[in-house]
VONU-185525 format. One line per 4 residues: number of its first residue (from 1); for each residue x, y, z of C-alpha. Coordinates in pm, 1 decimal. Layout:
N
NUM) X,Y,Z ~ ...
//
This chain:
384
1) 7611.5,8309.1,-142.3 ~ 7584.3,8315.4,-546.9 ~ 7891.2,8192.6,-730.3 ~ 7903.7,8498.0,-913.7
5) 7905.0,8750.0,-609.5 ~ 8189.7,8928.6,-487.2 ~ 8411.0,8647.7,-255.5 ~ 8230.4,8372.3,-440.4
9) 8566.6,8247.2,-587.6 ~ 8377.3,8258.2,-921.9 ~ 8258.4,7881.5,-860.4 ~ 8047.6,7825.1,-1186.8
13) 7846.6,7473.3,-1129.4 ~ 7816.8,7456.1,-1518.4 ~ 8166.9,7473.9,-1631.3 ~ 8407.4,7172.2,-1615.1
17) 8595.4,7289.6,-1352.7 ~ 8601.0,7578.6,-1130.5 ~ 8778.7,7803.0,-1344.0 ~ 8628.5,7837.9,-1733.8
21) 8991.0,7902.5,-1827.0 ~ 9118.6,7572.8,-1769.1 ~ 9196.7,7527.9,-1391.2 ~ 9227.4,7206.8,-1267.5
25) 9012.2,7321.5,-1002.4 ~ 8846.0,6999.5,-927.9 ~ 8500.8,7108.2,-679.8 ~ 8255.1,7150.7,-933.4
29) 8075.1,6865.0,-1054.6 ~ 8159.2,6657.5,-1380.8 ~ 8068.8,6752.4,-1731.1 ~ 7787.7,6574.6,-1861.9
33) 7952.2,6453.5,-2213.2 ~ 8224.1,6305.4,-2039.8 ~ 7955.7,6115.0,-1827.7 ~ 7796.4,5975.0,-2138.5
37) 8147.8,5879.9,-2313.6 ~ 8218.7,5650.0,-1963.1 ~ 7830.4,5487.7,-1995.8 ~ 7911.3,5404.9,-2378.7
41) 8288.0,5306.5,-2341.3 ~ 8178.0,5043.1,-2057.5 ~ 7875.2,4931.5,-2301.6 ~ 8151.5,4876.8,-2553.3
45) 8340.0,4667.1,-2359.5 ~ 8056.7,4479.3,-2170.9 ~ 7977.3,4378.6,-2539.8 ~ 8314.9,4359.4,-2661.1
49) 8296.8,4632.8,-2885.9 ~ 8591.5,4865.4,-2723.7 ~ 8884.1,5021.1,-2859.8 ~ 9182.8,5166.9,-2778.6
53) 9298.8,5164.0,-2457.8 ~ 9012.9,4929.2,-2414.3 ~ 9046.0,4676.3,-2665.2 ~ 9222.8,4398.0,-2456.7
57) 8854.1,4319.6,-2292.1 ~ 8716.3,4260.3,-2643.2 ~ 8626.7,3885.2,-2534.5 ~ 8443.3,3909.9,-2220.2
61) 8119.8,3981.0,-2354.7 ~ 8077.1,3632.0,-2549.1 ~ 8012.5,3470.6,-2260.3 ~ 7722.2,3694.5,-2133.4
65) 7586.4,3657.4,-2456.7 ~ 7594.6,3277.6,-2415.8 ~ 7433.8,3291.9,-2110.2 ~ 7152.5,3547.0,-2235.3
69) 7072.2,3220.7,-2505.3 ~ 7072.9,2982.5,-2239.3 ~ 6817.7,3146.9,-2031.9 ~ 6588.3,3242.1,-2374.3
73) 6612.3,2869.8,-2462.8 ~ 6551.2,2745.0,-2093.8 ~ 6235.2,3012.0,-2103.8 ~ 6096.3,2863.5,-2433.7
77) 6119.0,2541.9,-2279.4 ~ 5908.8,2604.6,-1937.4 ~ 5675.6,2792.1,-2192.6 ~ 5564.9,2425.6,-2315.4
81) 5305.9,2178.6,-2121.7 ~ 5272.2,1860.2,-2210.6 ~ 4877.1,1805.6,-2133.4 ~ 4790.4,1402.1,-2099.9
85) 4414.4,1282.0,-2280.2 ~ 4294.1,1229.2,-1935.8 ~ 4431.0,1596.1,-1797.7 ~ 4248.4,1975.7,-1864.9
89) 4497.8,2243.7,-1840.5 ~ 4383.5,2573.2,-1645.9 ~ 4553.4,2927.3,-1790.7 ~ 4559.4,3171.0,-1555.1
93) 4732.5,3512.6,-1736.4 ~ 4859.0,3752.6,-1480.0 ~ 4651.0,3603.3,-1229.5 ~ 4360.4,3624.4,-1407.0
97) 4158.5,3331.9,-1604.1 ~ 4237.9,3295.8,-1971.7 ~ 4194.8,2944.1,-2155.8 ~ 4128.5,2581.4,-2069.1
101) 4406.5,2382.0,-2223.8 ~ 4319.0,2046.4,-2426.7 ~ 4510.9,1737.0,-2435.1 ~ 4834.6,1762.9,-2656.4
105) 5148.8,2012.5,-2662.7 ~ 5056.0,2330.7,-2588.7 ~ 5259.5,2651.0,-2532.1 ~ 5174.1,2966.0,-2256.6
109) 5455.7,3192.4,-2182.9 ~ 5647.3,3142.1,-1842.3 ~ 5569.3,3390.0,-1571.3 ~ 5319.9,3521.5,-1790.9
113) 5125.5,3239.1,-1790.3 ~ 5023.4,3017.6,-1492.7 ~ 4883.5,2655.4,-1609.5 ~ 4697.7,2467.4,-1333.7
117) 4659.6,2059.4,-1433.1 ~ 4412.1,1881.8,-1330.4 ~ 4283.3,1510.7,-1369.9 ~ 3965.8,1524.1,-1488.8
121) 3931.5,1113.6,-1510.1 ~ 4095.7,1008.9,-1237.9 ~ 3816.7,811.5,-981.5 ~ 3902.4,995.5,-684.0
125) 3693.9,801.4,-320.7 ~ 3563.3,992.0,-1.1 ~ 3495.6,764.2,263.2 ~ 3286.3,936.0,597.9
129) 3148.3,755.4,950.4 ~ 2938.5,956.1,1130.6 ~ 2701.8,835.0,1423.5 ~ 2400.8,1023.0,1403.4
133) 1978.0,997.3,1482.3 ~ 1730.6,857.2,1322.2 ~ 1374.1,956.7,1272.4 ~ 1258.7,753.3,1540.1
137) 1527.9,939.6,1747.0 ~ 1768.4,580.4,1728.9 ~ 2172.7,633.8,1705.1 ~ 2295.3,434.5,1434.3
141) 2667.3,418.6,1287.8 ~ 2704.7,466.8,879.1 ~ 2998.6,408.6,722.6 ~ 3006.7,611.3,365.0
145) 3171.8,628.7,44.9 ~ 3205.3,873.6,-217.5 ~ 3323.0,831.4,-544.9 ~ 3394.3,1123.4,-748.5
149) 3530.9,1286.8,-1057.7 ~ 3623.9,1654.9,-1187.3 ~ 3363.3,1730.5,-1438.5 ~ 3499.4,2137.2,-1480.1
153) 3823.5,2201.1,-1416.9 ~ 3745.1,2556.5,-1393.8 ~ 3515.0,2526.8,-1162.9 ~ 3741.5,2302.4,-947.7
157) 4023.6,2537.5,-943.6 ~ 3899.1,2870.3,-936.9 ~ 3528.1,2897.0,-793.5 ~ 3644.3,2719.6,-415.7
161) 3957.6,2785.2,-258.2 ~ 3930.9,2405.1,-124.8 ~ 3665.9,2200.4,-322.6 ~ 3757.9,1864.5,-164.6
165) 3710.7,1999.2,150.0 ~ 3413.7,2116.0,67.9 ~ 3298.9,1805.6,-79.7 ~ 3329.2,1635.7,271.4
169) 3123.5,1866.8,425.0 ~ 2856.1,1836.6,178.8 ~ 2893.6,1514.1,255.8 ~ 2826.1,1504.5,627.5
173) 2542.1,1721.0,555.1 ~ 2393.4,1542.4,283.4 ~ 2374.2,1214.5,484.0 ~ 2251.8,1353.6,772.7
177) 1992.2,1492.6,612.2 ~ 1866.5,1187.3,478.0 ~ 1967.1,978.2,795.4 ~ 1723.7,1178.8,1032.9
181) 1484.5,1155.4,750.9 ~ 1469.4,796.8,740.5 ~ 1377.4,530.9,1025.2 ~ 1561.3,297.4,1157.0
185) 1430.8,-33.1,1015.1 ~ 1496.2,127.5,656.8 ~ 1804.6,266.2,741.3 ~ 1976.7,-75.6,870.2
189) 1753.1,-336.1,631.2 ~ 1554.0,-252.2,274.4 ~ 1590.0,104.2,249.2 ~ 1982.0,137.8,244.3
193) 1984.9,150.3,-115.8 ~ 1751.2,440.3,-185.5 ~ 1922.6,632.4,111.5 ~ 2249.9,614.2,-80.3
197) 2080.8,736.9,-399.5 ~ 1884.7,987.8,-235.8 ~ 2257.7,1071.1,-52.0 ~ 2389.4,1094.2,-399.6
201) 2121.0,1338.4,-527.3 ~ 2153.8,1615.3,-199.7 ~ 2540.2,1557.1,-211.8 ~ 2534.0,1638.7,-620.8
205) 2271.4,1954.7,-586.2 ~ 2500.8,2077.4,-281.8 ~ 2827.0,2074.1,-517.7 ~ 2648.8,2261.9,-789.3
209) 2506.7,2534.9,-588.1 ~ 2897.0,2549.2,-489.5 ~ 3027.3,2510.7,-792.9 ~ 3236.5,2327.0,-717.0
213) 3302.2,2106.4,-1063.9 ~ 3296.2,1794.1,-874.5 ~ 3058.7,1519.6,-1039.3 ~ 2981.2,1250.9,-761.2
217) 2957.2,895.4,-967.5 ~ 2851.1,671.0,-705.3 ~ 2728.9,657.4,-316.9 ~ 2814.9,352.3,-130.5
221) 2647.2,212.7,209.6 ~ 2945.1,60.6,349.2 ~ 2805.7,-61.2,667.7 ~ 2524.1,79.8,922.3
225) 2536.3,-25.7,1306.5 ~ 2351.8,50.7,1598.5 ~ 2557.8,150.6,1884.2 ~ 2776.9,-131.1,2070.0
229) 2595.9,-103.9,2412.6 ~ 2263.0,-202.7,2211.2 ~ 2422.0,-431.2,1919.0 ~ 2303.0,-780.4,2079.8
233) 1915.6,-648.6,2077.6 ~ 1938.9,-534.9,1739.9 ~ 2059.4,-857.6,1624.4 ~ 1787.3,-986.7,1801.8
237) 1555.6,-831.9,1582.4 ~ 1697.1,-876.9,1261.3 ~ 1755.6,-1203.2,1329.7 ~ 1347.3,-1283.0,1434.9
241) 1288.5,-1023.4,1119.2 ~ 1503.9,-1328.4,867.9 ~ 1318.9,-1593.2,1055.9 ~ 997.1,-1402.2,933.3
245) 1057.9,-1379.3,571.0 ~ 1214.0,-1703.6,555.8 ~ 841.0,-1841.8,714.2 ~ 687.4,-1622.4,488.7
249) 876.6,-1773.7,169.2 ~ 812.7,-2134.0,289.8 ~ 427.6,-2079.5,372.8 ~ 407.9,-1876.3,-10.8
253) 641.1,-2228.9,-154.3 ~ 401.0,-2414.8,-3.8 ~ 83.5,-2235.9,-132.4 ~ 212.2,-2222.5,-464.1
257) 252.0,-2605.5,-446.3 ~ -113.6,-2662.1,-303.0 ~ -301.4,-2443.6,-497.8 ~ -180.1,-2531.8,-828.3
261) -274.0,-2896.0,-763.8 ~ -590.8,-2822.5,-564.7 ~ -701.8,-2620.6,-919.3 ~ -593.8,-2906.0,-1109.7
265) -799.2,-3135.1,-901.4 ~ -1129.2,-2941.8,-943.1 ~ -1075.0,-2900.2,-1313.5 ~ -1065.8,-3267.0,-1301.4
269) -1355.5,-3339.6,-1133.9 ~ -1570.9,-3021.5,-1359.7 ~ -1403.5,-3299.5,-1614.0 ~ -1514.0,-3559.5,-1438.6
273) -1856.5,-3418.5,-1435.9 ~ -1925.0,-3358.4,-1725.9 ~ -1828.8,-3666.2,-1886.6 ~ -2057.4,-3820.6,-1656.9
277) -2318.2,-3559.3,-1790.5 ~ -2286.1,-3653.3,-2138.0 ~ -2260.8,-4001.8,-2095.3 ~ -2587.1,-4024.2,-1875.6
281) -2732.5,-3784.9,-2141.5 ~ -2619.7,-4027.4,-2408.2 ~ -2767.7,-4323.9,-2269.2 ~ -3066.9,-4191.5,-2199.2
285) -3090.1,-4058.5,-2567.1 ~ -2990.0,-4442.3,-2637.3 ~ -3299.1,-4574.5,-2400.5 ~ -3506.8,-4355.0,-2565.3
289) -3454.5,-4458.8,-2916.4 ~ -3383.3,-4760.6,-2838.8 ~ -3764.4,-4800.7,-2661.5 ~ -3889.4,-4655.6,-2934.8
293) -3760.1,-4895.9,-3220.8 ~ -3862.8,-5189.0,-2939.9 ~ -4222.9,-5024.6,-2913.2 ~ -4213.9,-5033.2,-3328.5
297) -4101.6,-5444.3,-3309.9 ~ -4364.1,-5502.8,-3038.7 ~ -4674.1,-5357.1,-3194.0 ~ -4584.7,-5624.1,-3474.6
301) -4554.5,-5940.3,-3259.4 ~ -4674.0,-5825.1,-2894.6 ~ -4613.8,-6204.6,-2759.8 ~ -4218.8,-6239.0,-2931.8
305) -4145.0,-5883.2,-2827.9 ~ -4300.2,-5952.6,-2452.0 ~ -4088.6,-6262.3,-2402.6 ~ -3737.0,-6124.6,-2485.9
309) -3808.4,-5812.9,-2326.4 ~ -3908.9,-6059.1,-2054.4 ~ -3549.2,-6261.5,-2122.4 ~ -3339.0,-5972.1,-2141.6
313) -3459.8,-5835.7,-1813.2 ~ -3404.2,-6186.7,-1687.1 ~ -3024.0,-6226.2,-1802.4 ~ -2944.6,-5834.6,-1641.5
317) -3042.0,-5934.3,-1322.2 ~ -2882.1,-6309.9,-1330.4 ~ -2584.2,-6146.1,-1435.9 ~ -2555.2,-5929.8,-1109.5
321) -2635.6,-6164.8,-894.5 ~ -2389.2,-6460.6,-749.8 ~ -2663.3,-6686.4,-643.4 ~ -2959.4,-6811.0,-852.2
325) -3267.1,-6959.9,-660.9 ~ -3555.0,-7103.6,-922.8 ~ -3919.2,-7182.2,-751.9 ~ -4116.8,-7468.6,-996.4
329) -4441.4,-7388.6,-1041.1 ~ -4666.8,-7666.3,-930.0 ~ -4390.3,-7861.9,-694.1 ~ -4219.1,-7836.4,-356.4
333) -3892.3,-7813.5,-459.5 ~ -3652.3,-7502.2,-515.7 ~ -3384.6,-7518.9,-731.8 ~ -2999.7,-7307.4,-659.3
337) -2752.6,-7243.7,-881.0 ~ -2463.0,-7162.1,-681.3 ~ -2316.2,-6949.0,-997.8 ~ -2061.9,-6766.2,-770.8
341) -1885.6,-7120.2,-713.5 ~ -1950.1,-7233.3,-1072.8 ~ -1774.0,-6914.0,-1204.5 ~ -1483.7,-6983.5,-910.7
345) -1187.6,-7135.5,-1031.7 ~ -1065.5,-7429.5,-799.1 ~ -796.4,-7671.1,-752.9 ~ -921.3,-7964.6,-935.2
349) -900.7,-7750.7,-1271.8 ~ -665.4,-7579.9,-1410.4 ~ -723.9,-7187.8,-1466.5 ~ -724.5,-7208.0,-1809.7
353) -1072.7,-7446.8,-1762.6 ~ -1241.5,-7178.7,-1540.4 ~ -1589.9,-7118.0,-1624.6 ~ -1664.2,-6755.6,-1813.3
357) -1939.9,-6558.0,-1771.3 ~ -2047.0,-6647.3,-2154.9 ~ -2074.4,-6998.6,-2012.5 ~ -2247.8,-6928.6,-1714.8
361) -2507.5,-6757.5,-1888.2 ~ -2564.6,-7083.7,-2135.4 ~ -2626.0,-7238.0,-1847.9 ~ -2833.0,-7013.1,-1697.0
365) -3053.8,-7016.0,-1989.7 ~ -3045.1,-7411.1,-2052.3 ~ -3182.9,-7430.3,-1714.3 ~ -3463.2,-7187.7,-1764.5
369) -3571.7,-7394.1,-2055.0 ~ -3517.5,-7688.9,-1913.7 ~ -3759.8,-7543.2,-1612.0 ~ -3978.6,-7425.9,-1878.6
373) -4089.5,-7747.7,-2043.9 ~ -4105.9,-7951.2,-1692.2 ~ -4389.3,-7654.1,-1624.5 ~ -4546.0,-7704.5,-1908.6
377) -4563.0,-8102.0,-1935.2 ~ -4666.6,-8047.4,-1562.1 ~ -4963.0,-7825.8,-1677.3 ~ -5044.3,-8068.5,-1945.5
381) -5094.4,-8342.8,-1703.0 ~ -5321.7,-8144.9,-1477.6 ~ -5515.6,-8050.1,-1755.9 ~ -5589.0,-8435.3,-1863.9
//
């Protein structure tokens, strides 16, 4: 029914009442400008503002004020980050990547604003065992190290929902990969080392195709073992593969001992040989000239020259000889010198008497001439 039709009561929803003359009729709804006088009066009060009736709650919006300035300070303050020189600070804005924050004070509005710190120098260490095959299809035991830094931040936080975890998988991977690459022998002796570089290289090319910011500093080789049930064989063989090299640096001591002084010995004796060469080249240079200045003397006086060539050959071969034995020419009798006991020191003289070779050879030659003239008066008394 309409509030204007007959038995409608004349309800008008507009009017302030239910009668436009003033009723206090009280079923329609409220006027609108009273409405808005209530909002403001309470406004007025809530910031202490009122009047009238009103004016005794004056003071009870100074302390909702006050605690309006303590929340705008406490906000200003959570809007400051103190970033540390070895710290990167990640803004996200609503969610949404903004800046990377350097080290200092540095301001990004709260719950605006989301600042994710991260250590970008801190050494961080990974440490894996894993038992896995060989190339020669051998179990061995490797016991693994990783240390690590953030080198992006950004990458770090944002590109993998869990990089370190990721990092350990790369990990086992990585040295896996290399493991069942490798054999045995160089995985448990000399090739340890380049399997943790070539570790460190997979590992590093795994975390950038990731991107996962991580920057792997170093790959350790903790410890390789063969399996327990086997360990007494392999140590078997290592130990028979030390007893090897240390025979092979004893035989190469050895040989670098020998063969120094073997060389030095046939350098000498090249030496040796060719002193010898120059010195029998020398004398017989010497012979030669010297036979040719004799053959000059001895065309002058052939008789002179014959007889001390004659004397001289005489006195080389007394002089090797210990024993002298002289045959006279024309008697029975044969004369010894027994020069070896002449030259012979012995108890009845002191050796500071003993007879020299100079004085052996007067002898010598005393009794040649002595021999000499006994020939010749012999021959003279033949000849008469």
């Amino acid at each position: 029914m309409a509030w204007n039709e007959p038995g409608g009561n004349n309800k008008d929803p507009w009017g302030g009442g239910g009668n436009r003359g003033g009723g206090n009729n009280n079923d329609g709804p409220p006027d609108l400008d009273e409405v808005f006088k209530k909002v403001q009066d309470r406004l007025d009060n809530l910031f202490g503002n009122g009047g009238g009736k009103n004016s005794g709650n004056k003071g009870s919006g100074l302390p909702l004020m006050l605690i309006f300035i303590v929340l705008g300070v406490f906000y200003i303050v959570q809007s400051f980050y103190q970033i540390d020189e070895q710290e990167r600070g990640v803004v996200l804005r609503l969610g949404e990547y903004n800046r990377t924050l350097e080290p200092g004070l540095k301001f990004a509005p709260a719950l605006i604003d989301q600042v994710i710190i991260v250590n970008v120098t801190k050494q961080r260490v990974h440490s894996a065992q894993s038992t896995m095959l060989t190339k020669d299809e051998n179990i061995v035991q490797v016991d693994l190290s990783v240390q690590y830094n953030i080198a992006d931040p950004v990458d770090y936080t944002l590109r993998v929902r869990n990089p370190d975890g990721s990092l350990v998988q790369a990990t086992d991977s990585a040295l896996r990969h290399v493991v069942g690459s490798s054999r045995m022998d160089d995985v448990l002796t000399v090739g340890r080392e380049k399997i943790a570089q070539d570790v460190q290289l997979r590992l590093q090319d795994y975390l950038d195709n990731y991107q996962t910011g991580i920057l792997v500093s170093k790959v350790n080789m903790e410890g390789v073992e063969p399996p327990r049930e086997v360990q007494d064989a392999f140590d078997d063989v290592i130990k028979a593969r030390e007893d090897k090299t240390r025979t092979e640096n004893e035989a190469q001591a050895y040989a670098n001992g020998i063969i120094p002084e073997a060389r030095g010995k046939a350098q000498r004796m090249v030496e040796e040989a060719n002193a010898y060469q120059a010195e029998v080249v020398s004398r017989a240079k010497g012979e030669a000239e010297r036979f040719t200045d004799l053959l000059v003397e001895y065309q002058k006086a052939p008789e002179v020259t014959r007889e001390r060539m004659y004397l001289d050959a005489v006195e080389q071969v007394m002089s090797r000889s210990s024993k002298v034995m002289i045959d006279v020419e024309g008697g029975n009798n044969m004369l010894y010198l027994p020069l070896d006991k002449i030259a012979k020191p012995s108890a009845s003289y002191p050796s500071s008497q003993v007879v020299s070779p100079d004085m052996v050879r007067d002898i010598k030659n005393r009794v040649i001439d002595e021999l000499r003239r006994d020939a010749a008066a012999n021959r003279r008394r033949e000849a008469r």
